[in-house]
HTML snippet that shows the backbone in 3Dmol.js (N, CA, C, O; Angstrom):
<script src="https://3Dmol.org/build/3Dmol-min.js"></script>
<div id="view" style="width:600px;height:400px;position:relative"></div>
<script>
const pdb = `
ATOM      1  N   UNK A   1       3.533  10.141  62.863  1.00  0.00           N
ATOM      2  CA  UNK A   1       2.617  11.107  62.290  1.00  0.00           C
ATOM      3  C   UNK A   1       2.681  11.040  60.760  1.00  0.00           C
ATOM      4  O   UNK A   1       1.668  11.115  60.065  1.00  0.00           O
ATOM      5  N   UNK A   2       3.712  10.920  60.348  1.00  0.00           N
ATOM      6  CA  UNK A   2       3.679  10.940  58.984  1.00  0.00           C
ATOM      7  C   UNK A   2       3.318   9.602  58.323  1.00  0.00           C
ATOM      8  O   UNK A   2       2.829   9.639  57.194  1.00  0.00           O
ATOM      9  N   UNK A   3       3.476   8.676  58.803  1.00  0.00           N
ATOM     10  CA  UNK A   3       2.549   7.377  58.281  1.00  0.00           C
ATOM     11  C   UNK A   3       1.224   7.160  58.407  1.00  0.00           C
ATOM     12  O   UNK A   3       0.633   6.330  57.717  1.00  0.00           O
ATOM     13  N   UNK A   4       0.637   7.914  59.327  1.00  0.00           N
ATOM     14  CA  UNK A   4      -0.658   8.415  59.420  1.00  0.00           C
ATOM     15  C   UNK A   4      -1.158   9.574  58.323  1.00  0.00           C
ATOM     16  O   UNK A   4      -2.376   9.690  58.190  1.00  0.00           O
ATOM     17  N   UNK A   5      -0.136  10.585  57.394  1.00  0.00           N
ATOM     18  CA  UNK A   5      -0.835  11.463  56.677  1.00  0.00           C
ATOM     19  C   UNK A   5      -0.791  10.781  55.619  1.00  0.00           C
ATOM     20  O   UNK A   5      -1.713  11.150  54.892  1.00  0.00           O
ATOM     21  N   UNK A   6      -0.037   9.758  55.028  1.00  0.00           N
ATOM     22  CA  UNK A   6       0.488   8.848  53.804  1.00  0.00           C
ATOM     23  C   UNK A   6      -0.846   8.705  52.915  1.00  0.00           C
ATOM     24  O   UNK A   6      -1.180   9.230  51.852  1.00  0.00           O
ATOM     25  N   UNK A   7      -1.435   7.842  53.720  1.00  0.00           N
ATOM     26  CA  UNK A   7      -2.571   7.255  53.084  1.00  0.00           C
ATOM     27  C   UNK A   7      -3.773   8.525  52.491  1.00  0.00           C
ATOM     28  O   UNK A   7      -4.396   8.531  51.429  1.00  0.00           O
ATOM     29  N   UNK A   8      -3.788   9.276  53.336  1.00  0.00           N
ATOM     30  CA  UNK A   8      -5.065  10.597  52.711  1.00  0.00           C
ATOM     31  C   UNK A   8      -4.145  10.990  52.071  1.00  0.00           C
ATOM     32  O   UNK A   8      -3.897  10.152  51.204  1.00  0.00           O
ATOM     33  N   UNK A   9      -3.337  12.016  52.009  1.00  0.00           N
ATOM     34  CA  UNK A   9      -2.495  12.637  50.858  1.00  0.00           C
ATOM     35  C   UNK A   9      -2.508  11.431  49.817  1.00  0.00           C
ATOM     36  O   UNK A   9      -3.154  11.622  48.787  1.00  0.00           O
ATOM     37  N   UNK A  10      -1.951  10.378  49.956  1.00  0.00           N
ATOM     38  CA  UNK A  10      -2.279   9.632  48.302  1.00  0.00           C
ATOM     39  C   UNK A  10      -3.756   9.526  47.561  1.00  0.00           C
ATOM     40  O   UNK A  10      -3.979   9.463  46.352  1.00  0.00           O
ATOM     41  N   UNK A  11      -4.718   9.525  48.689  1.00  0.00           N
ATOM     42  CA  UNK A  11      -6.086  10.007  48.168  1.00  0.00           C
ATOM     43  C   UNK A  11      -6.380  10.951  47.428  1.00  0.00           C
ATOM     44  O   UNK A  11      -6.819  11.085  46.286  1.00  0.00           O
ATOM     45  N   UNK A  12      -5.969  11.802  48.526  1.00  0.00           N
ATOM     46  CA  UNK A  12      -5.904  13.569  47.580  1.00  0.00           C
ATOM     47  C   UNK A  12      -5.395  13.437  46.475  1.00  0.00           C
ATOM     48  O   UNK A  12      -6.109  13.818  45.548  1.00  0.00           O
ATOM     49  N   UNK A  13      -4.268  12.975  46.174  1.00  0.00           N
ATOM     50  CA  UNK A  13      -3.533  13.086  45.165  1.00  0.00           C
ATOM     51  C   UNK A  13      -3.993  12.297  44.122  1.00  0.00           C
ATOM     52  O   UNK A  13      -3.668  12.701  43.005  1.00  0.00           O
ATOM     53  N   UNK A  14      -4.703  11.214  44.175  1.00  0.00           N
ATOM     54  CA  UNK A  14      -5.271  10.213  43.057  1.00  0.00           C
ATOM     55  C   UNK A  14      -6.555  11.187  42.349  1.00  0.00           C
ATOM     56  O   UNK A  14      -6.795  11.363  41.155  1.00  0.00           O
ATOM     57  N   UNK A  15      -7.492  11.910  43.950  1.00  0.00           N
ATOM     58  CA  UNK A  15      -8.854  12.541  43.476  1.00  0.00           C
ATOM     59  C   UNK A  15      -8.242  13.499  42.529  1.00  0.00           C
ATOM     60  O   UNK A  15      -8.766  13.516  41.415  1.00  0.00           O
ATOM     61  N   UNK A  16      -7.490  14.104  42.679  1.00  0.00           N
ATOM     62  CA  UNK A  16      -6.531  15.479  41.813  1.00  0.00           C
ATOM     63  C   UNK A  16      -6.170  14.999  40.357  1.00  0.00           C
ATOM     64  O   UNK A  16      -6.539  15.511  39.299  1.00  0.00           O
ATOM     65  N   UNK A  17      -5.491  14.073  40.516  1.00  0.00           N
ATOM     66  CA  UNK A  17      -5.362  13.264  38.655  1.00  0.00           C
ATOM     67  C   UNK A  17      -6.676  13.114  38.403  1.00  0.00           C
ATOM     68  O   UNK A  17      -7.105  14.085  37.779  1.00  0.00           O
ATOM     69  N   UNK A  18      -7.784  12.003  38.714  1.00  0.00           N
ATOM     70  CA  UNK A  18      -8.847  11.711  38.279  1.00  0.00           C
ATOM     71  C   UNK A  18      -8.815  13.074  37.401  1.00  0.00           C
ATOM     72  O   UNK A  18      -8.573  13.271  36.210  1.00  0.00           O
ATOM     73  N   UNK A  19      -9.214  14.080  38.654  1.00  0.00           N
ATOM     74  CA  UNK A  19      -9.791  15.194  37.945  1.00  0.00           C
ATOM     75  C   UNK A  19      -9.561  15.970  37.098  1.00  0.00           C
ATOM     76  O   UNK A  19     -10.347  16.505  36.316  1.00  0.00           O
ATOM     77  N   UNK A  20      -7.957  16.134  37.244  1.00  0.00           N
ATOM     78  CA  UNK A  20      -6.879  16.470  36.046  1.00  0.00           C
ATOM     79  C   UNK A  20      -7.236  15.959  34.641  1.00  0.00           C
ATOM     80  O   UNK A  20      -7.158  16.792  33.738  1.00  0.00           O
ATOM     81  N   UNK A  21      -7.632  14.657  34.313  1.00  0.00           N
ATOM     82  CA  UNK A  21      -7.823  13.615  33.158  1.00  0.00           C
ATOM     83  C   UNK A  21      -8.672  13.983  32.644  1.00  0.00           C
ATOM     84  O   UNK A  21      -8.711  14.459  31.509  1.00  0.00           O
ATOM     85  N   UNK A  22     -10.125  13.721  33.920  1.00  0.00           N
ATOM     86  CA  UNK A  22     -11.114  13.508  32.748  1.00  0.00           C
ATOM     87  C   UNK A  22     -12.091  15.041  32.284  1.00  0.00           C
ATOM     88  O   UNK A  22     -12.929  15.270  31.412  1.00  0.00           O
ATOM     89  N   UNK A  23     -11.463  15.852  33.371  1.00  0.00           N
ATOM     90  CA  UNK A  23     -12.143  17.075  32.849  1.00  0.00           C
ATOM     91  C   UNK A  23     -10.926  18.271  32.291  1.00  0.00           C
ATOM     92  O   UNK A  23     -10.908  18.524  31.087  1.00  0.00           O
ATOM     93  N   UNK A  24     -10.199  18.785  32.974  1.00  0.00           N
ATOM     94  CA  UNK A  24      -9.304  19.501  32.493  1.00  0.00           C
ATOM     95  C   UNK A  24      -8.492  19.083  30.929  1.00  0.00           C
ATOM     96  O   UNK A  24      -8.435  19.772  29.910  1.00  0.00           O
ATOM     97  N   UNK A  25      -8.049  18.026  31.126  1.00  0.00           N
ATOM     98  CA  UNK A  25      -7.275  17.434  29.711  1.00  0.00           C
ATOM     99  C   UNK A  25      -8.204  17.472  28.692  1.00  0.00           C
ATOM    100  O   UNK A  25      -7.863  18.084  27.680  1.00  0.00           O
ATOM    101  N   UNK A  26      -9.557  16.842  28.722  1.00  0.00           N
ATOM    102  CA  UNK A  26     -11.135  17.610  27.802  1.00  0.00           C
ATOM    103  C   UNK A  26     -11.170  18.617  27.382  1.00  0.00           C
ATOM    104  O   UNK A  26     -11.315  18.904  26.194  1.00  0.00           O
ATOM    105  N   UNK A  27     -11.034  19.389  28.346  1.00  0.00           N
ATOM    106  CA  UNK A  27     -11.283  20.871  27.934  1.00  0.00           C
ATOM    107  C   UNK A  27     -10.175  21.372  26.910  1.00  0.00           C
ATOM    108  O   UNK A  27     -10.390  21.719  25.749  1.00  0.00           O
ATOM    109  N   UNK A  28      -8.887  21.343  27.597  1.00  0.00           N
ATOM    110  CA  UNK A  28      -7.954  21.781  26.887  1.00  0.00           C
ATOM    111  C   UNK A  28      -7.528  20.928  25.330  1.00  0.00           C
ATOM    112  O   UNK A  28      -6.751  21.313  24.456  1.00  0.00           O
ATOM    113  N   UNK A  29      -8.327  19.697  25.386  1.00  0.00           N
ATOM    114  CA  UNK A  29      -8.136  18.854  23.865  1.00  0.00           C
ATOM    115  C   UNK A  29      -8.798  19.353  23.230  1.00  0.00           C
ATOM    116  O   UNK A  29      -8.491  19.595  22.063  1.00  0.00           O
ATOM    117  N   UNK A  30     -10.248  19.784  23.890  1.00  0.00           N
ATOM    118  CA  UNK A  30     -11.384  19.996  22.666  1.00  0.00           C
ATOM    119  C   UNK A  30     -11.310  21.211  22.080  1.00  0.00           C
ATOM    120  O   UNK A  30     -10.796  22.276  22.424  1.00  0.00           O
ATOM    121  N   UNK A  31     -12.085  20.760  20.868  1.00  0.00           N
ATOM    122  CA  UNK A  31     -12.023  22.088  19.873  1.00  0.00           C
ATOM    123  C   UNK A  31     -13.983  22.842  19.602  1.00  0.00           C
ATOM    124  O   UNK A  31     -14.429  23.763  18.919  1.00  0.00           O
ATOM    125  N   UNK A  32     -14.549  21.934  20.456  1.00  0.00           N
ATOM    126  CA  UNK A  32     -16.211  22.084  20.525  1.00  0.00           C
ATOM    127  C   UNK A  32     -15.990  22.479  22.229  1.00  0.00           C
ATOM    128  O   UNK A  32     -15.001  22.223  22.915  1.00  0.00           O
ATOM    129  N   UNK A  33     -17.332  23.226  22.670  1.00  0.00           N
ATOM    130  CA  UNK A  33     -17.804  23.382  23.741  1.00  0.00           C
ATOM    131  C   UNK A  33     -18.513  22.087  24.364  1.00  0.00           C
ATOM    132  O   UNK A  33     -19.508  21.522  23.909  1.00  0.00           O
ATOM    133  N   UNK A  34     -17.994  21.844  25.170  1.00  0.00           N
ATOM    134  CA  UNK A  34     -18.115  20.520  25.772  1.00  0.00           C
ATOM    135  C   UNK A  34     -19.450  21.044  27.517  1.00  0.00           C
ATOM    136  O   UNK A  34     -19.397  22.026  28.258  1.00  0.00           O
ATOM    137  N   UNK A  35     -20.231  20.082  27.512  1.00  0.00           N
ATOM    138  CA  UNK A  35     -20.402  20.331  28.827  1.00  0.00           C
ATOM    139  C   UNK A  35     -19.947  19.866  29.900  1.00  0.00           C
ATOM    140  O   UNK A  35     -19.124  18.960  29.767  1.00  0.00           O
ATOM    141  N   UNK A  36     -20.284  20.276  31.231  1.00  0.00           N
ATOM    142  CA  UNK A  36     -19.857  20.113  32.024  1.00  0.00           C
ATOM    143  C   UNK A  36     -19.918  18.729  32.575  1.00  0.00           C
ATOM    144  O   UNK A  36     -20.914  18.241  32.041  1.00  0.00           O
ATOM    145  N   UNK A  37     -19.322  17.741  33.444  1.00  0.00           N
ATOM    146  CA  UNK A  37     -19.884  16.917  34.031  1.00  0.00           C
ATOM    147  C   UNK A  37     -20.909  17.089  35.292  1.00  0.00           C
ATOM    148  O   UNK A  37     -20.745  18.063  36.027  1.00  0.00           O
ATOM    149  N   UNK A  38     -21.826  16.286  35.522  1.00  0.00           N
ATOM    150  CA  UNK A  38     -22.965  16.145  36.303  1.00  0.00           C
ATOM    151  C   UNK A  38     -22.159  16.735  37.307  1.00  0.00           C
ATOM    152  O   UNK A  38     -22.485  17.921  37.249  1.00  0.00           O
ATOM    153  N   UNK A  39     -20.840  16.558  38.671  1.00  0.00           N
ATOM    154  CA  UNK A  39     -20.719  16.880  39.443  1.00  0.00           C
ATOM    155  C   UNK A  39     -21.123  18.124  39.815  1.00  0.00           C
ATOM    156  O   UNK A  39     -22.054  18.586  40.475  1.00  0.00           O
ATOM    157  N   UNK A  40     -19.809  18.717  38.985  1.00  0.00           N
ATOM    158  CA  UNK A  40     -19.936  20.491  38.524  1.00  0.00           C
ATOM    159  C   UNK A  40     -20.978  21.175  38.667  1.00  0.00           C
ATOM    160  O   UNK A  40     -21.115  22.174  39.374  1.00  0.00           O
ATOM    161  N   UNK A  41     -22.020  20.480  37.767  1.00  0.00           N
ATOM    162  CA  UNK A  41     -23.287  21.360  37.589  1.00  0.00           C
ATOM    163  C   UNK A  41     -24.025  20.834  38.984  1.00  0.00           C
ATOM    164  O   UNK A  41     -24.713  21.735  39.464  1.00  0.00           O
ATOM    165  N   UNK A  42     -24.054  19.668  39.716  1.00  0.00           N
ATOM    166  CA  UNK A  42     -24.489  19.999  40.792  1.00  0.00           C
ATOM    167  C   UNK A  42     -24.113  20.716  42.015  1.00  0.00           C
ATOM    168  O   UNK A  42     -24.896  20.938  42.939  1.00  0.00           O
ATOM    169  N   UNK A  43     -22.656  21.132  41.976  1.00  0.00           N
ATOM    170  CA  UNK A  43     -22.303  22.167  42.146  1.00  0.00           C
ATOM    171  C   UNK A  43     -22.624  23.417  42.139  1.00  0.00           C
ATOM    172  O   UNK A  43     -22.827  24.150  43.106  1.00  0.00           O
ATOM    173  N   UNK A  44     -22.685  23.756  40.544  1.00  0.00           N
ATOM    174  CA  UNK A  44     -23.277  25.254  40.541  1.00  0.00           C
ATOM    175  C   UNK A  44     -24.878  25.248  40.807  1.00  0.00           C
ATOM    176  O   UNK A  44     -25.472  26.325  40.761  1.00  0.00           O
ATOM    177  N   UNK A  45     -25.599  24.021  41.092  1.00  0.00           N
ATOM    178  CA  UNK A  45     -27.081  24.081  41.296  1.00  0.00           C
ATOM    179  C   UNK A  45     -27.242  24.663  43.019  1.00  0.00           C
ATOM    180  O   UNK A  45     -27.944  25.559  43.487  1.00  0.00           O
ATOM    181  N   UNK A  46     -26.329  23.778  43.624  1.00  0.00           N
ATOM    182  CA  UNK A  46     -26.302  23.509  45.372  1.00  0.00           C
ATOM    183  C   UNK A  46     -25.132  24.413  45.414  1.00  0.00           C
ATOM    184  O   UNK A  46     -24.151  23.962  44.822  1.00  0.00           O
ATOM    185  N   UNK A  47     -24.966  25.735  46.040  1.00  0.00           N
ATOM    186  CA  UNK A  47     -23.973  26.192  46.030  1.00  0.00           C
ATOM    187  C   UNK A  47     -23.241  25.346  47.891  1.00  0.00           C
ATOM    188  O   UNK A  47     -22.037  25.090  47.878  1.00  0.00           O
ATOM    189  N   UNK A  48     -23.731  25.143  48.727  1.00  0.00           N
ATOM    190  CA  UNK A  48     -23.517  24.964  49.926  1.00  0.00           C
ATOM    191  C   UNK A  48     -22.928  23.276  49.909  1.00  0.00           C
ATOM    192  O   UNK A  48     -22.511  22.753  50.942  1.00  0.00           O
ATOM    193  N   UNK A  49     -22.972  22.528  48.545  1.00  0.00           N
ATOM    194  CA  UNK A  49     -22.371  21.913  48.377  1.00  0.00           C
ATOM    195  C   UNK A  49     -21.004  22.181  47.792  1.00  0.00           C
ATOM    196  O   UNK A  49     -20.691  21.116  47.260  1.00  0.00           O
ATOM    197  N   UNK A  50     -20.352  22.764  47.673  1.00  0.00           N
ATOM    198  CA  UNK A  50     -19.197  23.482  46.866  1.00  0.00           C
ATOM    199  C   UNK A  50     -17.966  23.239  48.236  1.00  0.00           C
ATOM    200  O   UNK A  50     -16.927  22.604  48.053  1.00  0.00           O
ATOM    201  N   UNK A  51     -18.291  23.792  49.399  1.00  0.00           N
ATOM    202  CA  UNK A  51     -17.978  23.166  50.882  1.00  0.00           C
ATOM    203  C   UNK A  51     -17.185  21.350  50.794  1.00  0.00           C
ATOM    204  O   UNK A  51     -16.226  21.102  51.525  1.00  0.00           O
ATOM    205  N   UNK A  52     -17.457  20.828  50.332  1.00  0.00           N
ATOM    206  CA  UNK A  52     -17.397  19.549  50.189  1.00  0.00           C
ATOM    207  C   UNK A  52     -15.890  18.871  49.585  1.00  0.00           C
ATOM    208  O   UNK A  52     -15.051  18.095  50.042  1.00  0.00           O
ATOM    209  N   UNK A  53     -16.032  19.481  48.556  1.00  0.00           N
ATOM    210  CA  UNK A  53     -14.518  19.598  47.676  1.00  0.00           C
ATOM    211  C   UNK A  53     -13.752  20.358  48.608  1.00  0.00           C
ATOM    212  O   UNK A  53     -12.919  19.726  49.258  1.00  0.00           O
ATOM    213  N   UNK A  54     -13.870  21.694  48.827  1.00  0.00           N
ATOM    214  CA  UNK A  54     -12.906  22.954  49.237  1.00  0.00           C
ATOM    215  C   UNK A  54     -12.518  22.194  50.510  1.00  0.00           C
ATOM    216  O   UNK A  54     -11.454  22.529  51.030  1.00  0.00           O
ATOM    217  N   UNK A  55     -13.405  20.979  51.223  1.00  0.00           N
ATOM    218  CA  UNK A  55     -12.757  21.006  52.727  1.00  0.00           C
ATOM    219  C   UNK A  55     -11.409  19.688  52.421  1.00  0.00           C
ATOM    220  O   UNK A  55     -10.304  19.582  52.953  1.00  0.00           O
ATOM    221  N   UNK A  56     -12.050  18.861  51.399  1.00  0.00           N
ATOM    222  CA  UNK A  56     -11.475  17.580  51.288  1.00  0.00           C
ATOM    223  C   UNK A  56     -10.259  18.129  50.876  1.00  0.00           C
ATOM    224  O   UNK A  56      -9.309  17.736  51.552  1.00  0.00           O
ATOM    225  N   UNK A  57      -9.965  18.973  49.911  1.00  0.00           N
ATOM    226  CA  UNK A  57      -8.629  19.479  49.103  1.00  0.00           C
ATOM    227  C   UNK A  57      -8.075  20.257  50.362  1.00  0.00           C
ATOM    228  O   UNK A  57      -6.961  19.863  50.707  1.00  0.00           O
ATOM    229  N   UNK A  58      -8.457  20.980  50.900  1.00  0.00           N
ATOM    230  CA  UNK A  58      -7.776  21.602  52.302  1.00  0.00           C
ATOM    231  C   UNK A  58      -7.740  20.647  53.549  1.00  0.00           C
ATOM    232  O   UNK A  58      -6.825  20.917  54.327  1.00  0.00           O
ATOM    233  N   UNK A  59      -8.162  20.087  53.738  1.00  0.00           N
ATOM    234  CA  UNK A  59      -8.039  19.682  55.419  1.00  0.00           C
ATOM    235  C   UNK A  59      -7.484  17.422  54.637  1.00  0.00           C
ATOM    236  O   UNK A  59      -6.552  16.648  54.858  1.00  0.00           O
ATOM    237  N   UNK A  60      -8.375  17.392  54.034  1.00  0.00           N
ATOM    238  CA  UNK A  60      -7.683  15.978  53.179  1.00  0.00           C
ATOM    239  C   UNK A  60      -9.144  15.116  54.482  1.00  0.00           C
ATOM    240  O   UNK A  60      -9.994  15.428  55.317  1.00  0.00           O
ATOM    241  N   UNK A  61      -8.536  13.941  53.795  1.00  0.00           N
ATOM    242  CA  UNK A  61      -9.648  12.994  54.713  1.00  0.00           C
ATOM    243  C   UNK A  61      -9.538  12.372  55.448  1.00  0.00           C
ATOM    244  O   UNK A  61      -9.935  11.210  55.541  1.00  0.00           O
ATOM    245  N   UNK A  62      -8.793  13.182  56.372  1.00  0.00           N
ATOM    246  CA  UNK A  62      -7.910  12.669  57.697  1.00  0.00           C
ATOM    247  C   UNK A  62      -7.345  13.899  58.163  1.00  0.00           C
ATOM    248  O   UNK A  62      -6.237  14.184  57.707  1.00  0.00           O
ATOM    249  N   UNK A  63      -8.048  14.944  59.239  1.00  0.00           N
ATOM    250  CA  UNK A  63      -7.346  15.981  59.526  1.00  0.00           C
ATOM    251  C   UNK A  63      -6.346  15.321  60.723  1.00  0.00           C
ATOM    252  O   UNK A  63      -6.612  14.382  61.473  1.00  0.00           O
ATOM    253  N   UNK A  64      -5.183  16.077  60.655  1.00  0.00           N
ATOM    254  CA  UNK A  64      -4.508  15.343  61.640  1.00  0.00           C
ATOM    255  C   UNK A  64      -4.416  16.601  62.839  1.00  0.00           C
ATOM    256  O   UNK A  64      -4.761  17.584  62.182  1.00  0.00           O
ATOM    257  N   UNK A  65      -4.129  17.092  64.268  1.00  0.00           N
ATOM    258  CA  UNK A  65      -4.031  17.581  65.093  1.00  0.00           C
ATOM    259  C   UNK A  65      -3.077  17.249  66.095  1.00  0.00           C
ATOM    260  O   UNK A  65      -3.057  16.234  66.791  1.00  0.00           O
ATOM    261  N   UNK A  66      -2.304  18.190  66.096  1.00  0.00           N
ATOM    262  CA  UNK A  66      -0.825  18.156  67.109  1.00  0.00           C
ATOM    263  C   UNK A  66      -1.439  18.198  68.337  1.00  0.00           C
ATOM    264  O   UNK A  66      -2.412  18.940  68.468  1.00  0.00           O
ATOM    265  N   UNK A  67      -0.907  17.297  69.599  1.00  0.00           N
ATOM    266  CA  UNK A  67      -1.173  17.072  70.539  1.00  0.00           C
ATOM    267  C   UNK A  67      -0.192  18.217  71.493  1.00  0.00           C
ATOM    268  O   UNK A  67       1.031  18.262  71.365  1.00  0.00           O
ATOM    269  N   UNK A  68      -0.878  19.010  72.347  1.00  0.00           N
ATOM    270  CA  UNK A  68       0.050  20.194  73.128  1.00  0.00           C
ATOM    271  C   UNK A  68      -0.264  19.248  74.337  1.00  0.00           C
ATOM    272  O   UNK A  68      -1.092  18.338  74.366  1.00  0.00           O
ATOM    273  N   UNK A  69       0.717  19.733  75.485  1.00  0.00           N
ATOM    274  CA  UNK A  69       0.378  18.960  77.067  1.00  0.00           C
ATOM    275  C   UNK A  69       0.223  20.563  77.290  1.00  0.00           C
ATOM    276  O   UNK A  69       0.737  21.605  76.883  1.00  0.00           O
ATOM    277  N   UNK A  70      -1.107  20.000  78.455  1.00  0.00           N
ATOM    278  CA  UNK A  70      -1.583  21.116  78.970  1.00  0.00           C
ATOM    279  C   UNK A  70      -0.557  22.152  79.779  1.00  0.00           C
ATOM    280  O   UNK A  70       0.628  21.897  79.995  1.00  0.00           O
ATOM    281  N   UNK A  71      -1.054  23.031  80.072  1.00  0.00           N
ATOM    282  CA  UNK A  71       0.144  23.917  80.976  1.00  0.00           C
ATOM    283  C   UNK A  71       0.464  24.857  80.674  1.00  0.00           C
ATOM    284  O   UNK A  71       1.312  25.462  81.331  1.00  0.00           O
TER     285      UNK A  71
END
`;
const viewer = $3Dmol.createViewer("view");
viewer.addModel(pdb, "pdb");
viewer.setStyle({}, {cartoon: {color: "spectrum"}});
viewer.zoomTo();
viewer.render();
</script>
């Protein structure tokens, strides 16, 4: 089981830096109001896209499910 979660958790974890870098570290360098990147704002355009992120960061891209025997 756990060589099976390896690979998505390192996903997660790469999408999380990306995002760490190129927007958060921005923000907190700059000394101007910066805009947003395209994602974001299609984000706040499509709210029912917002779903998308929240499931990938929670469930990852590989939900895994414990097998019970019936009974």
């Amino acid at each position: 089981m756990q060589a099976r979660r390896a690979w998505p958790t390192n996903i997660t974890q790469r999408v999380q830096l990306i995002v760490q870098n190129r927007v958060i570290r921005q923000v907190l360098d700059s000394k101007v109001q910066l805009e947003p990147p395209n994602a974001l704002r299609l984000l706040a355009r499509f709210p029912f896209l917002r779903r998308i992120p929240a499931r990938m960061i929670g469930l990852g891209g590989r939900p895994e499910h414990e097998q019970t025997p019936v009974g």
